[in-house]
N, C-alpha and C positions, 0 to 999 in steps of 0.2 A: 413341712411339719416340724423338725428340728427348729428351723429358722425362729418360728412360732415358741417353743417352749425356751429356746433359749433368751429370747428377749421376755420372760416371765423370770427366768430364773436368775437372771444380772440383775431386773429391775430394770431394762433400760426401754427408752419409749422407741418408735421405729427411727428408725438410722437416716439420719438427713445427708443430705448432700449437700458438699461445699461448694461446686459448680458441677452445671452439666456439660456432658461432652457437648461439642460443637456439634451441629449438626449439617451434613450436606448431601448433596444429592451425587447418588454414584454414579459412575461413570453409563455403565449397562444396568440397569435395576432387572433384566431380567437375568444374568447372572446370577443372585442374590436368590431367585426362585430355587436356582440348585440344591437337591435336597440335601448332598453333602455339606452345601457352603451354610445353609437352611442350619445343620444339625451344630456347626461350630458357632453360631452365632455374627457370622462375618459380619464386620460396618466397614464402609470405603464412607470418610470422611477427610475434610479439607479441599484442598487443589492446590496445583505444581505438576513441576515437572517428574519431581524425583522421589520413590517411593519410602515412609519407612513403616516397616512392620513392627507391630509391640506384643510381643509374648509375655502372658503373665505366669507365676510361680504357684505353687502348690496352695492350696487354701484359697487362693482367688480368683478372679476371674476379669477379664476385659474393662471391668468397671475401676480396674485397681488404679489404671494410667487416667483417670476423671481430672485429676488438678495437672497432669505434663501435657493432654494432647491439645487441650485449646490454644499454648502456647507456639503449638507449631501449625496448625490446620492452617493457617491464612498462605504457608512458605511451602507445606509438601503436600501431599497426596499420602494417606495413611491410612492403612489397614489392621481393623481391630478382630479379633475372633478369639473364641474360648475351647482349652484346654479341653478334650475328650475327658469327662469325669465331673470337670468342673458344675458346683450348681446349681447352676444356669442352663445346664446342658440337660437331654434326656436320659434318663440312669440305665433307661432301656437298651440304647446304644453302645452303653459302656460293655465288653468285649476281656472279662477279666482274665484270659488264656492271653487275647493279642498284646492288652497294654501292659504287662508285666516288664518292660520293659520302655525307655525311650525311645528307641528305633521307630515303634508306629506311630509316637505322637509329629516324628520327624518325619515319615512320609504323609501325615498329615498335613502336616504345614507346607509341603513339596505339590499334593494335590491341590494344595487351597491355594498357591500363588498359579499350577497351570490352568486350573479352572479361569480363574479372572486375568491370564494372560501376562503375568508380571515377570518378567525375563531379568530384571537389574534391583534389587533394595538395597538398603540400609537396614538391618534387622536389629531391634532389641529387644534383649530375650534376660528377664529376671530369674533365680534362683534356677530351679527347673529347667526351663524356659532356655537359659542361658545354652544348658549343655544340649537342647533339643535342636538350637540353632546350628551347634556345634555338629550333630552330626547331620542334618542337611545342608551345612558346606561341604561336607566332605563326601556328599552323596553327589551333591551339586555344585561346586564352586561357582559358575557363572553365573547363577541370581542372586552370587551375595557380593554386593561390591565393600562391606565394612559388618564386624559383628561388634556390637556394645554390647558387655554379658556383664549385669548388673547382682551382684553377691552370687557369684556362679560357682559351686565346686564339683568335680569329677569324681569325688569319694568325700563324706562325711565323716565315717570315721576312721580313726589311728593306726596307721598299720605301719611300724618300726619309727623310721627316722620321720614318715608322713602323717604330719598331724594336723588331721582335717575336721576336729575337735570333740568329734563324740568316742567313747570307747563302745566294742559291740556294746557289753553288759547293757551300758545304758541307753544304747536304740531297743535292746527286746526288753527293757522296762517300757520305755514309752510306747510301744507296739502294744504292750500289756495294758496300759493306764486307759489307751484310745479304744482298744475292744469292752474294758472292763464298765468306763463311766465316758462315752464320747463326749457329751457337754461338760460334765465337770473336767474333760479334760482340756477341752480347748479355754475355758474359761480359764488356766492357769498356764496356758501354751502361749495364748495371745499377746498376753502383756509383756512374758519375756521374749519373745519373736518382734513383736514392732520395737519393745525398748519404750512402752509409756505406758502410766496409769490405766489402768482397766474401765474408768471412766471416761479418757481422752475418747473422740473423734475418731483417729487413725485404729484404737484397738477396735473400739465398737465396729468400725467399717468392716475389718480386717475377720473380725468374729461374725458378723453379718453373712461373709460370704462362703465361710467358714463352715458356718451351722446349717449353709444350705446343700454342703453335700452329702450325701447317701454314705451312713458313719463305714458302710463293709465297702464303699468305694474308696473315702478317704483313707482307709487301713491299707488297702490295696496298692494306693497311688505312692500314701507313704514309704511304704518296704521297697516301693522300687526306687523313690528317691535317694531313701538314704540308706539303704542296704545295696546301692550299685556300687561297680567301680570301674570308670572310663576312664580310668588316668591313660589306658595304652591308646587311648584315639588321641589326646591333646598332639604327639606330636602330627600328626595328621592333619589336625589345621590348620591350613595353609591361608586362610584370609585373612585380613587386617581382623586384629582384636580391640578394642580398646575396655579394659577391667576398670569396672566400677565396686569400691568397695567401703562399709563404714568404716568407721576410725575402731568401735566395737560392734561386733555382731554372734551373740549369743547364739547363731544356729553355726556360724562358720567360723572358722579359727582363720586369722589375718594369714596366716604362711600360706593357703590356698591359693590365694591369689597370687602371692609371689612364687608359689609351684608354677600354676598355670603360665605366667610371662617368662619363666624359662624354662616352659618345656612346648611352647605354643610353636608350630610348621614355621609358620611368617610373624610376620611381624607383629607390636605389640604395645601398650602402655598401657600404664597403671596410675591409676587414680583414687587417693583413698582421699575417703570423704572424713579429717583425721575428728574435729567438732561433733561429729553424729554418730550416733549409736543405732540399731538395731536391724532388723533386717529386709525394712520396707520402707527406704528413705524416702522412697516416690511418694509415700502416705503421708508421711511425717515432715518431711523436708523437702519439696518438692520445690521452692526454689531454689536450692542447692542442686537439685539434678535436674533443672532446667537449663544451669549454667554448666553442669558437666555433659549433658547431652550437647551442648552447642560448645564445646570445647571436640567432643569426642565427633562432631560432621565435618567440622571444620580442620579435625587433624589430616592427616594426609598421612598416611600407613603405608 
């Protein structure tokens, strides 16, 4: 319903697609009847030997990695599913006592790889997403053999020498703006979060999937993304990192990322994307993080 008013209220016509994911056939398709794997939306696409998982970030959903995963399906075996909340998902399901936190979306994703038996990946996990991975290495080390954490921070906002870009004040303004007018809010969220024209491609997508969640889940999922603070888990992970981040990105102040690589358990690198701007390169620039994902398998952590 949202989805619906909001594309009256841009003026924009329905949201095309640049490419479709690849399609392939899973391994077990009666796996996939699981009603848990059922509720997250799971797709096993590609073939390989070696697995990677892609987690998407707040506002989006599975659909968000459409222009990175063709480029790998021919080389890995890839597992797509969506965030509890996200909407695409049932709003029925959403559990607003559990998900108050990232903890459940991390044994989420912990049940979703032993459901389909996945003992070793390669995980990448954007904004959200990033820190979700983070705490199911540190639940699980041994299904993660590498984390890529694409605009990933442990705290949003500013607290003394850490400055992770927003001040409180201005998260319970936007907490305020999103309860008060949801569309009009995303409609002036989107443009400064991707970093392009509100008539580009990458917004419209990005507001597409945006305007399909349930406005009192997206307030919910919000406060907990950016009113958390896990900076005391960072040292705790101990798996290879490799930080992806733009050159500018209006939801994350660049020092995050250089917090995270020195305060990460193991080992580390950083990569900033220094030409791009905003905070969904995968949308915007997606061969640039086609070549940073194939920088980030091939390093050796």
């Amino acid at each position: 319903m949202y989805a619906q008013e909001a594309v009256q209220f841009l003026g924009l016509g329905e949201p095309r697609m640049v490419k479709k994911l690849m399609q392939a056939e899973p391994e077990d398709t009666n796996n996939l009847l699981n009603p848990f794997l059922k509720s997250h939306n799971v797709r096993i696409l590609g073939s390989g030997d070696e697995w990677l998982v892609f987690g998407h970030g707040f506002g989006s959903d599975q659909s968000v990695w459409q222009l990175i995963v063709p480029h790998f399906a021919k080389s890995y075996k890839i597992l797509l599913f969506d965030l509890m909340g996200a909407g695409s998902t049932n709003p029925h399901s959403f559990t607003f006592s559990r998900y108050n936190t990232l903890y459940a979306h991390a044994d989420d994703l912990l049940t979703i790889l032993d459901e389909l038996g996945i003992v070793s990946c390669t995980y990448i996990g954007h904004s959200m997403s990033g820190m979700i991975g983070c705490i199911a290495s540190i639940e699980r080390p041994s299904v993660f053999k590498k984390l890529v954490l694409i605009a990933t921070s442990p705290r949003y906002s500013n607290d003394g020498d850490y400055i992770g870009g927003f001040e409180m004040e201005e998260l319970h303004e936007l907490f305020a703006a999103m309860r008060s007018n949801f569309i009009a809010w995303i409609t002036g969220f989107s443009p400064k979060a991707v970093g392009s024209d509100i008539q580009s491609w990458p917004v419209q997508e990005f507001s597409r999937t945006f305007f399909n969640m349930r406005p009192d889940i997206a307030l919910s999922i919000c406060k907990t993304c950016f009113a958390s603070d896990l900076r005391p888990l960072i040292p705790q992970v101990m798996i290879p990192c490799y930080l992806v981040q733009s050159g500018v990105d209006a939801s994350l102040s660049i020092k995050v990322v250089k917090y995270m690589a020195a305060n990460l358990g193991g080992m580390s690198h950083v990569d900033i994307l220094q030409d791009i701007q905003g905070h969904l390169p995968h949308l915007t620039h997606p061969e640039a993080v086609i070549a940073v994902l194939q920088r980030a398998f091939q390093w050796i952590g």
